[in-house]
C-alpha positions as CSV (number, residue, x, y, z in Angstrom):
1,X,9.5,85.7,-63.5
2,X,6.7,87.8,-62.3
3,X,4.6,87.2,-65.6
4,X,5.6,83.4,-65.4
5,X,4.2,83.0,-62.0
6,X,0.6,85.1,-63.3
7,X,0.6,82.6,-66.2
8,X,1.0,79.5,-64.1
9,X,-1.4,80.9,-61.7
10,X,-3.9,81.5,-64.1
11,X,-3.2,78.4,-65.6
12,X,-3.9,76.7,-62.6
13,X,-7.3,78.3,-62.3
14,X,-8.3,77.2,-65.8
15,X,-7.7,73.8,-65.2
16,X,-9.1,73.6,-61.9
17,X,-12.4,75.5,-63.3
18,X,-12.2,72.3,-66.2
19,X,-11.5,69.8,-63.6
20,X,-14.5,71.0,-61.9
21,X,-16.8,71.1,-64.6
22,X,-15.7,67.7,-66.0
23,X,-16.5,66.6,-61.8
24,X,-19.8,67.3,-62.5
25,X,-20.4,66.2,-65.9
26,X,-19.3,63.1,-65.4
27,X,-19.7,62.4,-61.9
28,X,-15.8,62.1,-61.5
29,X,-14.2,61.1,-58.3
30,X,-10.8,60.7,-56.7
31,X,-9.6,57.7,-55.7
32,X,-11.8,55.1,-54.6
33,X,-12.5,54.1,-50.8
34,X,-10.1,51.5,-50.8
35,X,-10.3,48.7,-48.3
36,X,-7.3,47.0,-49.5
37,X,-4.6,46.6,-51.5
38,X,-1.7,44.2,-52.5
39,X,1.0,44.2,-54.8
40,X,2.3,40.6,-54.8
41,X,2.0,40.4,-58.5
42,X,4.9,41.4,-60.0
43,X,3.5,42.7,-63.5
44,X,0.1,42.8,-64.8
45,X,-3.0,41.3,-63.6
46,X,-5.4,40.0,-66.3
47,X,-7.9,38.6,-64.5
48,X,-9.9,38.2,-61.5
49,X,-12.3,35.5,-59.7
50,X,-14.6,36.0,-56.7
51,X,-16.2,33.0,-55.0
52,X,-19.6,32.6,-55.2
53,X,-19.9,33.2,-51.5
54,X,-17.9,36.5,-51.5
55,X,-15.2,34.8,-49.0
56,X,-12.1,35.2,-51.9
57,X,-10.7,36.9,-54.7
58,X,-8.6,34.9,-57.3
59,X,-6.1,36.6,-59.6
60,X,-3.8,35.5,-62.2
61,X,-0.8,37.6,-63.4
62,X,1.5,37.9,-66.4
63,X,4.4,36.7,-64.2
64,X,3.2,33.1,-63.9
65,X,1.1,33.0,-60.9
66,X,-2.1,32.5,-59.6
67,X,-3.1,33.9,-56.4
68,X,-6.4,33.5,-53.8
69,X,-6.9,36.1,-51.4
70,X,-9.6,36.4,-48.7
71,X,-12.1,38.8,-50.1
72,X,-12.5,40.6,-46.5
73,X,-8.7,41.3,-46.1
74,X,-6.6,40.8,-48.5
75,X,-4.6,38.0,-46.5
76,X,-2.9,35.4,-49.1
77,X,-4.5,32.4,-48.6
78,X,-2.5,30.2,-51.8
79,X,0.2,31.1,-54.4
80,X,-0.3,28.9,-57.4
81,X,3.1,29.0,-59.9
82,X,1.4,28.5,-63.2
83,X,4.7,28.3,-65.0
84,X,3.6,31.1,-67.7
85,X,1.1,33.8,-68.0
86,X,-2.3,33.1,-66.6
87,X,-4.9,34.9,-69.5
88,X,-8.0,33.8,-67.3
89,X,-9.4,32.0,-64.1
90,X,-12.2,31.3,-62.3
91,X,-13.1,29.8,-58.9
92,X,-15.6,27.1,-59.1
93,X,-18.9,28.0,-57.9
94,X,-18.5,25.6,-54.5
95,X,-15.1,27.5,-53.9
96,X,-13.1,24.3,-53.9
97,X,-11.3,24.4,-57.1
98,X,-9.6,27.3,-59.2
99,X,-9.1,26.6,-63.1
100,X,-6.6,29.0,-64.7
101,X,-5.7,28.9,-68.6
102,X,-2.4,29.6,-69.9
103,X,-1.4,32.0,-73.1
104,X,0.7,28.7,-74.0
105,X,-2.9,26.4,-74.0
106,X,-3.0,24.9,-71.3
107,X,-5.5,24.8,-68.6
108,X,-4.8,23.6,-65.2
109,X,-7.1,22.9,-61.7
110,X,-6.1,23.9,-59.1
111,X,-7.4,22.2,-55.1
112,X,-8.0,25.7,-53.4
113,X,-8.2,23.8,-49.8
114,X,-4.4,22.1,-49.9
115,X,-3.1,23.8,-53.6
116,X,-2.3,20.6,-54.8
117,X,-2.4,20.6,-58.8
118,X,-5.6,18.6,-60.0
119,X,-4.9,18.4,-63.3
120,X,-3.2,20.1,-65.9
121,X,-3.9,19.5,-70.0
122,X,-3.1,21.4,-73.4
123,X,-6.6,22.4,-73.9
124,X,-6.3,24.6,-77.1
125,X,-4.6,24.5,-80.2
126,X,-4.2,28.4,-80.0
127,X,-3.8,30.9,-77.4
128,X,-6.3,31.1,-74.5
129,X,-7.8,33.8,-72.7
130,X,-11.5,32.5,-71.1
131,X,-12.4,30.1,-68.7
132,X,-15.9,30.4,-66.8
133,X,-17.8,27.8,-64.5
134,X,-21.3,26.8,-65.1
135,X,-23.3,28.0,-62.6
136,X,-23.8,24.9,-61.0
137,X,-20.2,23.7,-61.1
138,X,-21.0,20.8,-62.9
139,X,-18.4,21.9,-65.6
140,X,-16.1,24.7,-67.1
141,X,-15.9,25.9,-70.3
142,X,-12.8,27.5,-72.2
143,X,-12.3,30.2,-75.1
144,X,-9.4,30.1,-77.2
145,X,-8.4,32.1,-80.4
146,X,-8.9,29.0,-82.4
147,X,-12.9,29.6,-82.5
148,X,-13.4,26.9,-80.1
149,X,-15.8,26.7,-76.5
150,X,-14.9,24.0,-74.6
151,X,-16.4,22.2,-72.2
152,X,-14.5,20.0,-69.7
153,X,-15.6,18.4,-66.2
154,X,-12.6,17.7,-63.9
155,X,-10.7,15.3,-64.1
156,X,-11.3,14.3,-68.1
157,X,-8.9,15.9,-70.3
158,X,-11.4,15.5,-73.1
159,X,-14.0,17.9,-73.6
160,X,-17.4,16.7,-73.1
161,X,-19.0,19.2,-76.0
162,X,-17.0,21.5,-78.0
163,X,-18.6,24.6,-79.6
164,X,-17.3,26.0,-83.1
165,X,-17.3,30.1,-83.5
166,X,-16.3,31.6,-87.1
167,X,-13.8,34.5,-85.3
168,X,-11.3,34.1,-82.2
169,X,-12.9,33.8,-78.9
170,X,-11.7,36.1,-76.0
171,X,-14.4,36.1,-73.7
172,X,-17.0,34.3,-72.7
173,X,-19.9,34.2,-70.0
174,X,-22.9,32.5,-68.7
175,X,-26.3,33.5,-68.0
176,X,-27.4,32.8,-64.6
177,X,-29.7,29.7,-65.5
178,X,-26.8,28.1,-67.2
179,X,-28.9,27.4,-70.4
180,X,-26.5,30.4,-72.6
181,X,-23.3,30.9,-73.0
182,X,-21.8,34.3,-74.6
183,X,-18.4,34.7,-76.8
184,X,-16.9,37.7,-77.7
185,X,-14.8,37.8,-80.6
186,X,-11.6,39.1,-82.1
187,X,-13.5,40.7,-84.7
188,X,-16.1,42.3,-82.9
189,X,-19.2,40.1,-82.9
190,X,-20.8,38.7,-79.8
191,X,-23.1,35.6,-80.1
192,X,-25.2,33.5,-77.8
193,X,-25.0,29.9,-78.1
194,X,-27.2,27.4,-76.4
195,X,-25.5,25.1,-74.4
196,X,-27.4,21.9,-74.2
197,X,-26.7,21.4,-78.3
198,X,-24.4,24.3,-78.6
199,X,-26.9,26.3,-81.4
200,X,-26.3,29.4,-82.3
201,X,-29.6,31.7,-81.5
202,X,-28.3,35.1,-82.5
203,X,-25.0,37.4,-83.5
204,X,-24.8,41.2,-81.9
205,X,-23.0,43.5,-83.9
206,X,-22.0,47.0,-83.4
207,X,-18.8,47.2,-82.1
208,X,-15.9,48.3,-84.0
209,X,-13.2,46.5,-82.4
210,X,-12.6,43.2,-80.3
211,X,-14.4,42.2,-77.5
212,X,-12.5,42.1,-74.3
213,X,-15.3,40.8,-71.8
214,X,-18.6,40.0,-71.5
215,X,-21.4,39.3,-68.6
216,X,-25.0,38.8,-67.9
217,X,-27.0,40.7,-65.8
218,X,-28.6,38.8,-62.9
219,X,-31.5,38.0,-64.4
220,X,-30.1,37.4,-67.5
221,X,-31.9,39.3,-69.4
222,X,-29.3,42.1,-70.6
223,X,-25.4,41.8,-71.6
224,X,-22.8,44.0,-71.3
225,X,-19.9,44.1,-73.4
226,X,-16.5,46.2,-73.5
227,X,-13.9,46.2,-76.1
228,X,-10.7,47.8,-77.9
229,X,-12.9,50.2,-79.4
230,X,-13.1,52.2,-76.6
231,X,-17.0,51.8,-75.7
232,X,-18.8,49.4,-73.3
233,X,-22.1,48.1,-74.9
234,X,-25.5,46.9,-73.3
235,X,-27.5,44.5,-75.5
236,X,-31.1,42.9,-74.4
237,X,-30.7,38.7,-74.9
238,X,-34.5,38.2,-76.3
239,X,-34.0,39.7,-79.7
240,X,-30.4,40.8,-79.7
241,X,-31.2,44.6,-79.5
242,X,-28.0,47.4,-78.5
243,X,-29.7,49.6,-75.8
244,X,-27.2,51.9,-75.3
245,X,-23.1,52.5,-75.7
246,X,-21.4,53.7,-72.9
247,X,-18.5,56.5,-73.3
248,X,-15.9,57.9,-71.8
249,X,-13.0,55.5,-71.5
250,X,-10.5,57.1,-73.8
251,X,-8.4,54.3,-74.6
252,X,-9.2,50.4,-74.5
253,X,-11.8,48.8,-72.1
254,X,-10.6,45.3,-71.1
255,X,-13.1,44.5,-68.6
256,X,-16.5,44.9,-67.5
257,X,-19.0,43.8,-64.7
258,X,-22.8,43.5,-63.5
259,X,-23.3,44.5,-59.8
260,X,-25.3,41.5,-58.1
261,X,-28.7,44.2,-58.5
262,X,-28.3,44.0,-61.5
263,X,-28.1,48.2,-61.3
264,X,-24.7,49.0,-61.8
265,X,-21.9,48.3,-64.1
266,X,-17.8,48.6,-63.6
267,X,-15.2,48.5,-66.1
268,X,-11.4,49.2,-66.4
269,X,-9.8,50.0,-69.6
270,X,-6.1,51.4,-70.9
271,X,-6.5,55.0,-70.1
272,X,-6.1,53.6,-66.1
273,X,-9.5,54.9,-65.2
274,X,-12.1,52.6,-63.3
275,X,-15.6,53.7,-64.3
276,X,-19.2,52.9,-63.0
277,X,-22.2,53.1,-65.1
278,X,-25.4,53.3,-64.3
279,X,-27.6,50.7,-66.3
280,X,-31.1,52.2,-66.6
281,X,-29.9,54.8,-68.5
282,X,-25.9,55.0,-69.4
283,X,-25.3,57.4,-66.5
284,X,-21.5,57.7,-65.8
285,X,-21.8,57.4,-62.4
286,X,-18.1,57.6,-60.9
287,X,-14.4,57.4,-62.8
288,X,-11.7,56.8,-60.3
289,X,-8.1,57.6,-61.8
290,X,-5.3,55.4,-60.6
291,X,-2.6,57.2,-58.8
292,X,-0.1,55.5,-61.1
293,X,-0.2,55.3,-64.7
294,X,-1.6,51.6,-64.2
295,X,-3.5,50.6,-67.1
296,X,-6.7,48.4,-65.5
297,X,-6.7,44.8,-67.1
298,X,-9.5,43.2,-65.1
299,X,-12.6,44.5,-62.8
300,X,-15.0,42.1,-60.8
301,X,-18.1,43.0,-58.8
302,X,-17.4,41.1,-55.3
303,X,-21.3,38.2,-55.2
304,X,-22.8,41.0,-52.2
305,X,-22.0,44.3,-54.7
306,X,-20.6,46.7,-51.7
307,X,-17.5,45.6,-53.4
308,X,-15.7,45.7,-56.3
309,X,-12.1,44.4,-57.7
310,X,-9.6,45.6,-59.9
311,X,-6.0,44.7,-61.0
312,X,-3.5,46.6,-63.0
313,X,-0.6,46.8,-64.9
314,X,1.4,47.7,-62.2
315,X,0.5,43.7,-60.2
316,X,-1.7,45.8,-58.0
317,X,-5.4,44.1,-57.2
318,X,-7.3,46.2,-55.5
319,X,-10.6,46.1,-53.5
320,X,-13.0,49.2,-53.2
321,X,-16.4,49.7,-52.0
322,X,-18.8,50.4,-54.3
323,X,-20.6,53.9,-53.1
324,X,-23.8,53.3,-55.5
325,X,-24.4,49.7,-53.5
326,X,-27.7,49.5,-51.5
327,X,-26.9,48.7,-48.2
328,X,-27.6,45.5,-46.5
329,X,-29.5,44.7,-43.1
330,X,-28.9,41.1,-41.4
331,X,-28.5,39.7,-38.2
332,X,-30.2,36.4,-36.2
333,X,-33.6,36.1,-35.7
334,X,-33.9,34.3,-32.5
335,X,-37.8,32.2,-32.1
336,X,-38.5,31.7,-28.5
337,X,-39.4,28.6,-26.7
338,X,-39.6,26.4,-29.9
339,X,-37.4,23.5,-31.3
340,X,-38.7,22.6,-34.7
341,X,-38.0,23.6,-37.9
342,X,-37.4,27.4,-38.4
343,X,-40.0,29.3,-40.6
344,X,-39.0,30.2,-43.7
345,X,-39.2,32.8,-45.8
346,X,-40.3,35.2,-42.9
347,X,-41.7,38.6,-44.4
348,X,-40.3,41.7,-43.0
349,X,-42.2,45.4,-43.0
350,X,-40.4,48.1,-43.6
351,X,-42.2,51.2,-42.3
352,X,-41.3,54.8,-41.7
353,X,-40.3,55.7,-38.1
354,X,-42.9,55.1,-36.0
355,X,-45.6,54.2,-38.2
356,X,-47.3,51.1,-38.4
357,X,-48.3,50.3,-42.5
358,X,-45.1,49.3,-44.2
359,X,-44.0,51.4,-47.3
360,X,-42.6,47.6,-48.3
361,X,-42.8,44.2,-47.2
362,X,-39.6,41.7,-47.6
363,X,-39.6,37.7,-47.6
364,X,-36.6,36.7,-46.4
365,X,-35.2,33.3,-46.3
366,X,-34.1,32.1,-42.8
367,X,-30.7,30.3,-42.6
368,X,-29.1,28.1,-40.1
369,X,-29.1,29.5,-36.8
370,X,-31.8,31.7,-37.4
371,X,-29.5,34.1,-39.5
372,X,-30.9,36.4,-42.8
373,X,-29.8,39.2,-44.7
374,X,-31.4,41.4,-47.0
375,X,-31.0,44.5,-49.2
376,X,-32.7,47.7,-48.1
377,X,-34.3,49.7,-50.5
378,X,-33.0,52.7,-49.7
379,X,-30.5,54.3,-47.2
380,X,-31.3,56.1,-44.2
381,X,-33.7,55.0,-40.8
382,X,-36.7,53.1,-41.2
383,X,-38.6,50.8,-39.1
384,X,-38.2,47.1,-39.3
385,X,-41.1,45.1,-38.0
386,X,-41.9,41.6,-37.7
387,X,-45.0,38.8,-37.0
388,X,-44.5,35.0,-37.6
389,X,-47.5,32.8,-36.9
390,X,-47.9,32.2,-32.6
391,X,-44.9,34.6,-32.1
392,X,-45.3,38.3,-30.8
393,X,-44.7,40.9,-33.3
394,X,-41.2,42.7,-32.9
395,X,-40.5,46.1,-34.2
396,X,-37.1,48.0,-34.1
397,X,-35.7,50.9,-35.7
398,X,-32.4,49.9,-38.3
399,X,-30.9,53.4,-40.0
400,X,-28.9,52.5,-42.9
401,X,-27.1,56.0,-43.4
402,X,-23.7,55.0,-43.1
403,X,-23.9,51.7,-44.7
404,X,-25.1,48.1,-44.1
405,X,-26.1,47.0,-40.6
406,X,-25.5,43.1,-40.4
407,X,-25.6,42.5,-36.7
408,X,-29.3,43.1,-35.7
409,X,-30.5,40.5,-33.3
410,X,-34.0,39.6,-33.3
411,X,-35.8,38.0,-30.5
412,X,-39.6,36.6,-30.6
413,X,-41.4,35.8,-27.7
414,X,-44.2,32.7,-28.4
415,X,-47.9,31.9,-27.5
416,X,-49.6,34.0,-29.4
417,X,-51.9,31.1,-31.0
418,X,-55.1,33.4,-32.0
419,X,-52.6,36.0,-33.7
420,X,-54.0,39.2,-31.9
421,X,-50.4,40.2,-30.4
422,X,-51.2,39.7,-27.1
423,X,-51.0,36.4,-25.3
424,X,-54.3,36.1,-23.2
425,X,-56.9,33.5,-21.7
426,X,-58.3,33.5,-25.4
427,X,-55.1,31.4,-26.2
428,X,-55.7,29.6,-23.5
429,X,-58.9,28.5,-24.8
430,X,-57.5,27.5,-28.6
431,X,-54.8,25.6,-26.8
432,X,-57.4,24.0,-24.6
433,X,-59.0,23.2,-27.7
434,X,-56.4,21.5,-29.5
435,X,-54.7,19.4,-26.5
436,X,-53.5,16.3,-27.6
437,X,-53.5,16.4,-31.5
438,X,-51.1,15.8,-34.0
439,X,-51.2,16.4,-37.4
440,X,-54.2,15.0,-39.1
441,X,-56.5,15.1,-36.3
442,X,-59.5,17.1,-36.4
443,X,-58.2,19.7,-34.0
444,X,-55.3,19.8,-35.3
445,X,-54.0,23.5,-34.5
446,X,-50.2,24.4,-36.0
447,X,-50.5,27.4,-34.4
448,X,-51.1,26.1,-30.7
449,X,-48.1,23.6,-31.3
450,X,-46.3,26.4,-29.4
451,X,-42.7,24.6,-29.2
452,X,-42.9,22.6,-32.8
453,X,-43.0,19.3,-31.6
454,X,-46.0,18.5,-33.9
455,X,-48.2,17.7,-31.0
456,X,-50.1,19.8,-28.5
457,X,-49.0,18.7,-25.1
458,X,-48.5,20.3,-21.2
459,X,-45.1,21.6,-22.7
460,X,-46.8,23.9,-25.4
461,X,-48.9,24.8,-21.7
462,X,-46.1,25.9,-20.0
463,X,-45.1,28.2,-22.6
464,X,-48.0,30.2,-22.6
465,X,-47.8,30.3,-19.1
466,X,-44.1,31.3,-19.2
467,X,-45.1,34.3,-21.2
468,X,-48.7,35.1,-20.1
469,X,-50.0,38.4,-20.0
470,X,-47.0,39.5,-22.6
471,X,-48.1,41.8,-25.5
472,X,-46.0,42.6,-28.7
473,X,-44.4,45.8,-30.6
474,X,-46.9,47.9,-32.7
C-alpha cells in the first residue's frame, strides 16, 4: 500500500512537471473566460452564425433545430424546427433573415424578426453542408457534395448562377469585397472562383485530407483552412502560396476563424480542444480543453473579436472572450453649441500620459449621436486628446488595462475660429470679419460659422461670447 501511494505520488509529479512544460510550450490554458453558456441543443452543434453587427449568434444542431441567441447574453430570441439536421447557416448580413441547409438538400429562410418560414426549396441533388451570404446581402450561395455553388436571391428557388467544382464541396467563404468565393473540397483541394463569371483563378493543394472550413482574412488577402487531416493551413490569395501549417490539434479540425484584425485565428477540432493561433507566425497561442469529452464541431469569431463562439457535440454553444483581442475605447463625443452636420472622421491622438506629441493618431468615423469606437493599439493608460476645427482641444486620460472602455464621454466647447486653443478678441475679429456670409461669398469663413447654420450671424456671436475667455486641454 505504502509503495502504491509513493508510485501514485510520484506519478502525480511527473505529470504535473509534463503538464507544465506542455503549458509553456504551447501556451495552454484551462478553460476559457466564459461569458455564457447554453445547452438547448440536444446533440451536436455544426455550425454557427454571428450578425454582422455582433447583436446575435445563430446555431443549427443535429437535432433539427435552428436557434438565434443574443450575442451579449445568451437569451433565446427564436427556435426554428428545421425538421432534420441543419449542416450550415448563416444570418444575412442586415440581420433580418437566417438561411439554414439541410443534410437532406434543402435550404430554407428563415424571417429572424417574426420566425415565419420564407421559403423553403430542395436546393441540391446531394447532401449539403455550406451556405454563406455575400457581403452585401444581395444573395447566398450554397455548397453541396454534388460539386455545385449555388447562388440564390430570396424568394427565387432558382439559382441565379451555379458554379461547377470537380470534387464535393464542404465549405465555402467569401472574401470581404465579395468578388471571390472559396470551396473546400472532399478531396483536399481548395480553389478560388470569381464570382461575377464563376472562373476558376487558382487550386491550393497541400492538405492531405478534406476540408472542413475555410475563411478570409479581413483584408482578404490570406485564407485559412482546417481539415480531417489534423492541420489548419494559411495560404496568401495573390499567387496561391501555403505560408504556414498549423499543429497541434490531434484529431480532426472542423472549424476555423479570422479575428476581425485580422491577427488571430480560432479553431475546434475532434480531440475537444479549442485553439488560438497567432497569424504572423503560427504561434499557438492558447488551447482550452472542454470539461467534457465534447468534440468541437463549429468556432466563430463574434464581428468586434473580444469574442469568440464554439458549439460541441454535447448541444453546448458557448461564448468566450478572446484574451489576445485589443481592447476597444468608445463613448459620445458631444460638439458644443452647434446644430449642423457632425464632423466626420475626427482624428484622435494617442499620447503617453501627460505628454503632448501623440505616439499615434486615429481617424475615427463619427456615428449618430455623436457616438465612435475604436481599437487601441495596445493595452494599458494612455492619453486621449482631441481638436476639431473652432472647437477647444480636449484631452483625457483612458487606461485600457483591464479591457475595453466604451463609455467615455466627450465634450467640446466652440469658438475657437483662429485655431489657437484659446477663445479671445482675435476670434472676435475673424468673426467680425466674416459676418453675414454664406457659402460662396468672398468672406466666407467655415470656421466662424460657430453653430453650423452655413451663415455667420449674431447667433454664431453669442457663442463666443457664451464661452469667452475659455482655453482648451494641452
Amino acid at each position: 500500500m505504502c509503495w502504491h501511494r509513493v508510485s501514485r505520488f510520484v506519478a502525480s509529479l511527473v505529470l504535473g512537471a509534463l503538464w507544465c512544460t506542455l503549458a509553456v510550450s504551447s501556451h495552454a490554458q484551462g478553460p476559457p473566460d466564459i461569458v455564457w453558456m447554453t445547452k438547448l441543443h440536444t446533440t451536436w452543434v455544426n455550425a454557427l452564425s454571428f450578425s454582422a453587427d455582433g447583436s446575435l449568434l445563430a446555431s443549427g444542431g443535429e437535432e433539427g433545430s435552428a436557434r438565434v441567441w443574443q450575442a451579449s447574453d445568451g437569451t433565446p430570441v427564436r427556435n426554428f424546427t428545421t425538421g432534420t439536421a441543419v449542416r450550415g447557416l448563416a444570418i444575412s448580413p442586415d440581420g433580418s433573415t437566417l438561411t439554414d441547409v439541410l443534410f437532406e438538400r434543402t435550404v430554407q429562410f428563415w424571417s429572424v424578426t417574426d420566425g415565419t418560414l420564407l421559403a423553403s426549396f430542395l436546393g441540391h441533388s446531394a447532401y449539403m453542408y455550406a451556405v454563406r451570404y455575400l457581403p452585401d446581402g444581395s444573395l447566398v450561395a450554397t455548397g453541396g457534395t454534388d460539386g455545385l455553388i449555388k447562388f440564390w436571391q430570396i424568394p427565387n428557388n432558382t439559382p441565379v448562377k451555379t458554379i461547377s467544382s470537380p470534387e464535393w464541396i464542404r465549405c465555402i467563404a467569401f472574401s470581404p469585397d465579395g468578388s471571390l468565393v472559396a470551396s473546400g473540397g472532399q478531396n483536399g483541394g481548395i480553389r478560388i472562383w470569381r464570382v461575377s463569371d464563376g472562373v476558376l483563378l487558382r487550386t491550393m493543394t497541400g492538405h492531405t485530407s478534406g476540408i472542413t472550413a475555410v475563411d478570409f482574412s479581413p483584408d482578404g488577402s490570406l485564407l485559412a483552412s482546417s481539415s480531417f487531416d489534423n492541420t489548419v493551413r494559411l495560404w496568401r490569395i495573390s499567387d496561391g502560396a501555403l505560408l504556414r501549417t498549423m499543429t497541434g490539434h490531434t484529431n480532426w479540425v472542423y472549424g476555423v476563424s479570422f479575428s476581425p484584425d485580422g491577427q488571430t485565428l480560432v479553431s475546434g477540432g475532434r480531440d475537444g480542444t479549442v485553439r488560438l493561433w497567432r497569424v504572423s507566425d503560427g504561434v499557438q497561442l492558447a488551447m482550452y480543453n472542454q470539461e467534457t469529452s465534447s468534440v468541437v464541431y463549429s468556432v466563430a469569431f463574434s464581428p468586434d473579436g473580444e469574442t469568440f463562439a464554439y458549439g460541441g457535440s454535447d448541444g453546448r454553444v458557448v461564448l468566450a472572450r478572446n484574451p489576445f483581442a485589443m481592447p476597444k475605447v468608445g463613448g459620445t463625443i458631444t460638439f458644443g453649441d452647434y446644430g449642423g452636420a457632425l464632423p466626420s472622421p475626427v482624428t484622435f491622438e494617442l499620447r503617453e500620459p501627460g505628454q503632448t506629441e501623440p505616439f499615434q493618431t486615429v481617424d475615427v468615423a463619427i456615428g449618430e449621436g455623436g457616438t465612435f469606437r475604436f481599437t487601441a493599439p495596445r493595452r494599458g493608460a494612455f492619453d486621449l486628446s482631441v481638436k476639431v476645427s473652432h472647437w477647444l482641444r480636449r484631452t483625457l486620460s483612458v487606461d485600457t488595462s483591464g479591457g475595453s472602455v466604451t463609455g467615455l464621454s466627450i465634450e467640446l466647447l466652440n469658438g475657437d475660429i483662429d485655431g489657437d486653443n484659446e477663445v479671445t478678441l482675435f476670434d472676435f475679429g475673424a468673426l467680425v470679419a466674416a459676418f453675414g456670409s454664406v457659402p460662396g461669398d468672398s468672406n466666407w469663413n467655415p470656421d466662424a460659422d460657430l453653430d453650423g447654420d452655413e451663415e455667420v450671424t449674431l447667433f454664431d456671436f453669442g457663442v463666443l461670447v457664451r464661452n469667452f475667455g475659455a482655453i482648451g486641454d494641452e
